[in-house]
RODO-2510 file (C-alpha; in nm, 4 decimals, decimal comma):
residues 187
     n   res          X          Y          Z
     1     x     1,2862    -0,0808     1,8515
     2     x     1,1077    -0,4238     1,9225
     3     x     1,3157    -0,6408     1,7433
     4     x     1,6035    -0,4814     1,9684
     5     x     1,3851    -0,5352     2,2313
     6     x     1,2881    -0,9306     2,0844
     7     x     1,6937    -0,9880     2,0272
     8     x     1,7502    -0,8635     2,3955
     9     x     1,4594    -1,1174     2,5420
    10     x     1,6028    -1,3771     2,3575
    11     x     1,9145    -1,3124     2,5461
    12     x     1,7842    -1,2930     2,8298
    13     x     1,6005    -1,6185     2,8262
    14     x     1,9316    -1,8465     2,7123
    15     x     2,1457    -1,6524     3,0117
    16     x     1,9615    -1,5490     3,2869
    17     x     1,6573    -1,8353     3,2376
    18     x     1,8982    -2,0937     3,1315
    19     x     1,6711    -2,2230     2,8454
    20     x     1,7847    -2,4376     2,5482
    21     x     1,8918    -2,3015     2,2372
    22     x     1,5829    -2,5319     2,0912
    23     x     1,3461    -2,2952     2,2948
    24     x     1,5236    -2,0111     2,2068
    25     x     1,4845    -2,1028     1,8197
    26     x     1,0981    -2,1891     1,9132
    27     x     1,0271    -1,8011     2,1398
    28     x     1,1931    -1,6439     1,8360
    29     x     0,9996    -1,8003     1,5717
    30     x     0,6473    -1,7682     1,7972
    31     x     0,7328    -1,4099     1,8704
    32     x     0,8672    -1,3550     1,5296
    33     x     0,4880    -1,4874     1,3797
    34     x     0,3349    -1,2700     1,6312
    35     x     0,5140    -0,9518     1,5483
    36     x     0,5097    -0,9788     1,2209
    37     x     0,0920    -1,0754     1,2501
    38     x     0,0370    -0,7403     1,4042
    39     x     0,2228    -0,5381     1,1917
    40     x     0,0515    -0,6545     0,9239
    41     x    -0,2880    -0,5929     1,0469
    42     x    -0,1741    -0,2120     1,1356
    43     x    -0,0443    -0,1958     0,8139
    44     x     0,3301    -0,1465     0,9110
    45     x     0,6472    -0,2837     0,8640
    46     x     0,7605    -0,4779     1,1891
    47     x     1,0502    -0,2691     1,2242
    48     x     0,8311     0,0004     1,2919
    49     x     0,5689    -0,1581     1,5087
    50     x     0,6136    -0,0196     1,8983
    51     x     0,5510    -0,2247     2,1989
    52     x     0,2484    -0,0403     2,2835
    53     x     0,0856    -0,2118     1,9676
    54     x     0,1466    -0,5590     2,1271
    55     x    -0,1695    -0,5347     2,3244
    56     x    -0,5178    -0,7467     2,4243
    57     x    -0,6736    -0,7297     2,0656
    58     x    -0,3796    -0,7780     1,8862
    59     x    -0,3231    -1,0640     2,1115
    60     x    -0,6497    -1,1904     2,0384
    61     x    -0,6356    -1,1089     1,6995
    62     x    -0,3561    -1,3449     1,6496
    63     x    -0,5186    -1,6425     1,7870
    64     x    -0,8332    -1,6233     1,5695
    65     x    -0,5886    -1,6093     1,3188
    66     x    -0,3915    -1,8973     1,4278
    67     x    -0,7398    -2,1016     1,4596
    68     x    -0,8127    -1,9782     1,0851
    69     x    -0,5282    -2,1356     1,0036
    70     x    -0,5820    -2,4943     1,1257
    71     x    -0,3447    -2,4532     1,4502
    72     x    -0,3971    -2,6670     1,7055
    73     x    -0,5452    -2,5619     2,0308
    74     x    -0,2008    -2,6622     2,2030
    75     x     0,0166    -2,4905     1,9521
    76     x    -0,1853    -2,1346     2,0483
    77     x    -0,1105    -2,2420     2,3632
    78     x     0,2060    -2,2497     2,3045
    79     x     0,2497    -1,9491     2,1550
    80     x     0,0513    -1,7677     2,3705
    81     x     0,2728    -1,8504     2,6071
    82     x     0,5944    -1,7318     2,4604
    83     x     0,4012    -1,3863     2,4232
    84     x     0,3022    -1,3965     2,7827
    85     x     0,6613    -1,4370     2,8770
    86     x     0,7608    -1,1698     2,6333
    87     x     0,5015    -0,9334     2,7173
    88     x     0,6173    -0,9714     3,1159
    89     x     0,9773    -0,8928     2,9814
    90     x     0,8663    -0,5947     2,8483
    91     x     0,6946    -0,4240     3,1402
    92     x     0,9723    -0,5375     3,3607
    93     x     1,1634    -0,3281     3,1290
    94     x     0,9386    -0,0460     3,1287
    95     x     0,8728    -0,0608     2,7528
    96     x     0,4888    -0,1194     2,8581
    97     x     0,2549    -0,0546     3,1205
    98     x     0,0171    -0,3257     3,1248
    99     x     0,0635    -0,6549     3,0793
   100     x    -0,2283    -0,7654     2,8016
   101     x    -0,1506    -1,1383     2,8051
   102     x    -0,2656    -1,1876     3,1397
   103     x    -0,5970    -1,0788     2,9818
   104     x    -0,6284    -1,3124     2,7153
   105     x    -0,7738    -1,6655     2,8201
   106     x    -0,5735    -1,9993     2,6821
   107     x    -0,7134    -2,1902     2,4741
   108     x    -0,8654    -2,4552     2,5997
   109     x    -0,7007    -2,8678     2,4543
   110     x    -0,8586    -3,0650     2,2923
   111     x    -0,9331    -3,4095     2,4925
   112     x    -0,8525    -3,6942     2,3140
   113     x    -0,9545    -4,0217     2,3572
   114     x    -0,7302    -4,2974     2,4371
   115     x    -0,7204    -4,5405     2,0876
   116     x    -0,8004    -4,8781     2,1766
   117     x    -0,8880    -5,2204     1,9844
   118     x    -1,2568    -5,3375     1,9312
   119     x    -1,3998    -5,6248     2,0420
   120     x    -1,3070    -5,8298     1,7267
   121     x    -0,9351    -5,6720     1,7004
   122     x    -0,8594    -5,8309     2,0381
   123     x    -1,0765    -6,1830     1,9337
   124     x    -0,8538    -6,2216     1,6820
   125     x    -0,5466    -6,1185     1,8607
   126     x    -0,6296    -6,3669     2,1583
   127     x    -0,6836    -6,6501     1,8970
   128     x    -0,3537    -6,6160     1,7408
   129     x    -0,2093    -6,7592     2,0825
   130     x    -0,1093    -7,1188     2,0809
   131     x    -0,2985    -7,2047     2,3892
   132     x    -0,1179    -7,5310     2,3600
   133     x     0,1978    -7,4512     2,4601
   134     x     0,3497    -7,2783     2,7791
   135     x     0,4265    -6,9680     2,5843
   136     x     0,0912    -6,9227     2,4099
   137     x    -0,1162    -6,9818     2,7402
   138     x     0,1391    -6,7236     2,8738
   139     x     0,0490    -6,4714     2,5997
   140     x    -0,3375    -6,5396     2,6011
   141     x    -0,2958    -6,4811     3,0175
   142     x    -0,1314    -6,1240     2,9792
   143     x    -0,3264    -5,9898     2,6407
   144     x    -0,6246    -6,0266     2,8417
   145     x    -0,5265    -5,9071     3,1888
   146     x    -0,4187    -5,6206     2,9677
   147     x    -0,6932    -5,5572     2,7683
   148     x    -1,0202    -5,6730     3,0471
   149     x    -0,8006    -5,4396     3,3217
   150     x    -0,7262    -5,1346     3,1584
   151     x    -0,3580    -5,1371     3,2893
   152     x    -0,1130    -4,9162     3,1090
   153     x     0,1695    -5,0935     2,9461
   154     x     0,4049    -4,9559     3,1937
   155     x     0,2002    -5,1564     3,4861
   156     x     0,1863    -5,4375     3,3318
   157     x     0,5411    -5,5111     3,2471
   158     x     0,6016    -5,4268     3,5684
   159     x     0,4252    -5,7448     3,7392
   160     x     0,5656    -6,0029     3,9182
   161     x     0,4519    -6,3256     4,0459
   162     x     0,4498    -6,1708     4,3704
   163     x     0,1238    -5,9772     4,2797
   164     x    -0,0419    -6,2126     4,1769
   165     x    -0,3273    -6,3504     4,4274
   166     x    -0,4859    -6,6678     4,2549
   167     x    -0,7382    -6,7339     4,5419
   168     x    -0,8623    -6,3904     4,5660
   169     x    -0,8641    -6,3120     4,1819
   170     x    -0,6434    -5,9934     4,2415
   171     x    -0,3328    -5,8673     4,1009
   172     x    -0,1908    -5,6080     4,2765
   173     x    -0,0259    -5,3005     4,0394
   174     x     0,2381    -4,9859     4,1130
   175     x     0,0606    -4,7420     3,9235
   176     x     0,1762    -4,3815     3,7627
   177     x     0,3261    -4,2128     4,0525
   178     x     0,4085    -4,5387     4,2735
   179     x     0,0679    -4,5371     4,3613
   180     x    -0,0449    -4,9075     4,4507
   181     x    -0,4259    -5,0390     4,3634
   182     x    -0,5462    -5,3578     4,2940
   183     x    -0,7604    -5,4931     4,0008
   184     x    -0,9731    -5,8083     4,0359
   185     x    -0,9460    -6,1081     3,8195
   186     x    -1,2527    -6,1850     3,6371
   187     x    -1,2788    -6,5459     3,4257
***
């Protein structure tokens, strides 16, 4: 009865939700994890699991499991939210009466910290300019507005001459969004 009920979701999602078939592939490989996680744990095939088993602790149950595994925090996410989805499906189907995802708490992501070159990594990178010629002094001029500012890449090859204020040691930048700011030129 819930793989009928998983086949009919799936259905639902690529023609009423207008989702990819890539999405499709990834809810029925999530869902198909999940499903076949809880049977296991109640010790029945998934062909006979019923959608009241699909509930908070089993929900839960699968996370731990995913985190004993290695999985990412943003691949439970993930998944959690395919069951979510799922889960909804089902009550609006009456095949539950709760929905037990909205109980369950995502996992929180990781942050991760932007990778950036030390001290010496940029030394050595400013010294292989040829500050000699027009091109090199060029170079040396926009590795270090890019590495003293903390501009994204984006920002900075997206400078013109325009921005540029000499006199006031400013360069003026269209940030993420089309926000403008302005950093100030040190040396």
């Amino acid at each position: 009865m819930l793989f009928r009920s998983l086949k009919a979701f799936l259905r639902f999602l690529a023609l009423n939700r207008n989702v990819s078939p890539h999405t499709v592939r990834a809810y029925d490989a999530d869902l198909t994890q999940f499903i076949g996680h809880v049977a296991a744990a109640a010790s029945l095939k998934k062909r006979d699991l019923s959608p009241a088993a699909l509930d908070r602790a089993a929900i839960r149950s699968f996370l731990a499991w995913l985190h004993a595994e290695g999985q990412s925090r943003a691949t439970a996410a993930r998944k959690l939210a395919a069951i979510r989805t799922f889960l909804r499906y089902l009550r609006r189907e009456g095949l539950i009466e709760a929905d037990p995802g909205s109980l369950v708490a995502t996992p929180k992501r990781e942050v991760r910290m932007p990778v950036h070159l030390s001290e010496d990594e940029m030394g050595r990178m400013l010294d292989a300019t040829d500050d000699e010629q027009p091109l090199g002094r060029r170079d040396h001029a926009i590795l270090e507005l890019f590495y003293a500012s903390g501009l994204r890449l984006s920002e900075l090859a997206g400078l013109d001459l325009d921005d540029l204020n000499l006199s006031g040691r400013m360069v003026r930048v269209l940030g993420k969004g089309g926000d403008r700011k302005s950093t100030r030129l040190n040396s």
